[in-house]
C-alpha positions in Angstrom: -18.3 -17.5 17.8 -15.5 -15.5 17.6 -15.3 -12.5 15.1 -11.7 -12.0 13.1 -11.0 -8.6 13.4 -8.8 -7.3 10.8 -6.6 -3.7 10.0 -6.1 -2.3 6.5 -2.8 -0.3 6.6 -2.9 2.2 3.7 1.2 2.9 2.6 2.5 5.1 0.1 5.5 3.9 -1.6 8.1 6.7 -2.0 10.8 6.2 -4.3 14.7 7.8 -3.4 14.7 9.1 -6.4 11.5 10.4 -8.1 12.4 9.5 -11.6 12.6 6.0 -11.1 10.0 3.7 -12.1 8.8 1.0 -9.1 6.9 -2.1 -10.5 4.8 -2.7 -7.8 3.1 -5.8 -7.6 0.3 -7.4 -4.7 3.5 -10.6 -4.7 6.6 -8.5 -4.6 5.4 -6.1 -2.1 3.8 -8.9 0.5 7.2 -11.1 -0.1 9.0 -7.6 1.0 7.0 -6.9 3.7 6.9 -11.0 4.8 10.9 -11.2 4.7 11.5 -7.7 6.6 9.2 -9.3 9.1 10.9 -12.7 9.4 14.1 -10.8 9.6 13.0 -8.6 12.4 11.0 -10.4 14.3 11.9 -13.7 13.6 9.5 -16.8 13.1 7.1 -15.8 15.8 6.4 -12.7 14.1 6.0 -14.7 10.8 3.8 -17.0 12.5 1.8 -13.9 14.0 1.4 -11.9 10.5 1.3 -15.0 7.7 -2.6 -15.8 9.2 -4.9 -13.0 7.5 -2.0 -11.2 5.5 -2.9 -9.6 2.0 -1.8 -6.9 0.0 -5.2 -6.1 -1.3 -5.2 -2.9 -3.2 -1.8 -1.5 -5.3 -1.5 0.9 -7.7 1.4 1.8 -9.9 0.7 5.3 -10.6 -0.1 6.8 -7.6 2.5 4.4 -5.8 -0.6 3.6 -3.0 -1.3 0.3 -1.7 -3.5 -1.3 1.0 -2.2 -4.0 3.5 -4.4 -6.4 5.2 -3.7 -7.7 8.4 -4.7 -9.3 11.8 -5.5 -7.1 14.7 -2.9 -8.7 16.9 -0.3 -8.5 13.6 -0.7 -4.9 12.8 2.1 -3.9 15.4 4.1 -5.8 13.5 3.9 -4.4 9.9 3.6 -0.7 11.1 6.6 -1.2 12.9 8.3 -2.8 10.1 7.5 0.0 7.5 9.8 2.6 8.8 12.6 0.1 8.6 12.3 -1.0 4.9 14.3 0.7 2.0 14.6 -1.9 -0.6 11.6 -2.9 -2.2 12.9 -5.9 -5.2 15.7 -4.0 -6.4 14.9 0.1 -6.0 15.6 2.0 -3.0 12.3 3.2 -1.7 10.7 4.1 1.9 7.1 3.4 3.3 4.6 5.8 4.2 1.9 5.0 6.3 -1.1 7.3 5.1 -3.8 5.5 7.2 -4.8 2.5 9.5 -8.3 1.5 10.0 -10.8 -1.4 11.1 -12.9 -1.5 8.2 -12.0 -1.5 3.9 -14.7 1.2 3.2 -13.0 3.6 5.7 -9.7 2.6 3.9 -11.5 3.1 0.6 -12.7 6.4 1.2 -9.4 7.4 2.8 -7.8 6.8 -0.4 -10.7 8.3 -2.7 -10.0 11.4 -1.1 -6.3 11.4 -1.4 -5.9 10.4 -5.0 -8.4 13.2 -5.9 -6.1 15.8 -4.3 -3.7 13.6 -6.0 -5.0 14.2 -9.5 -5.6 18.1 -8.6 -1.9 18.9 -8.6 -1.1 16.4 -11.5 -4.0 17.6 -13.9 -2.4 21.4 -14.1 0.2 19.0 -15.6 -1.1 17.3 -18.9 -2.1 18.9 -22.2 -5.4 17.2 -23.9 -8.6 16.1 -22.7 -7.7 12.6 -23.7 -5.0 12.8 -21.1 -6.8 14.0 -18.6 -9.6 10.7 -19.2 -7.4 8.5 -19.4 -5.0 9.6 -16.3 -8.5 10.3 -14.2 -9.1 7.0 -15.4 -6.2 5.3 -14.1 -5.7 6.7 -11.1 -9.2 6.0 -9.5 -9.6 2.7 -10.3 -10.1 1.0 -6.9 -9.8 -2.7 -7.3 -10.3 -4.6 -3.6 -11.9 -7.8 -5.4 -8.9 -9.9 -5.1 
């Protein structure tokens, strides 16, 4: 038996300019990354990267997602980050924040960076209720789909 080995890319989405809202979405952000690839790399690379593809984690607020992929596909999408600046119709660039073998290591990777996240942001907001509900927000770590 063979074992599927599989890389979670962890990408910050950076907008061009900071004031503009990005609806991110699990669909619009795989059908980004799946055309860029297509365009790029042609059907091979399609062929390579559709097998075990999934954007499995994203969240609006802190403009973090996680990518799943294929061992042998992961050249592919970290290659293909750098070169994306249109994500549906806003102007926006890819940083890769982390690549790793397992979810958990992803998981805690991106624990630890939305906490230093909420540090500089919670200097920000006025009432308690704020702060709950932006804490609240920010954290939530949904891998179940």
């Amino acid at each position: 038996m063979v074992r599927i080995k599989n890389r979670y890319i962890a990408v910050q989405i950076v907008p061009e300019k900071s004031m503009q809202t990005l609806r991110l979405s699990d669909h619009t952000l795989s059908k980004c990354l799946l055309q860029n690839v297509e365009k790029y790399y042609g059907v091979y690379g399609l062929g390579v990267l559709e097998h075990g593809f999934r954007v499995k984690y994203c969240n609006e607020r802190t403009k973090i997602a996680v990518i799943r992929c294929l061992h042998r596909g992961q050249r592919y999408v970290s290659s293909i980050l750098p070169l994306i600046t249109l994500i549906g119709d806003v102007r926006a660039k890819f940083r890769t924040l982390y690549v790793g073998a397992t979810v958990i290591q992803c998981n805690k990777f991106i624990i630890k960076h939305q906490r230093q996240f909420l540090d500089r942001i919670m200097g920000q907001t006025a009432s308690a209720k704020e702060r709950q509900d932006l804490f609240k927000r920010v954290m939530e770590l949904d891998m179940d789909r």
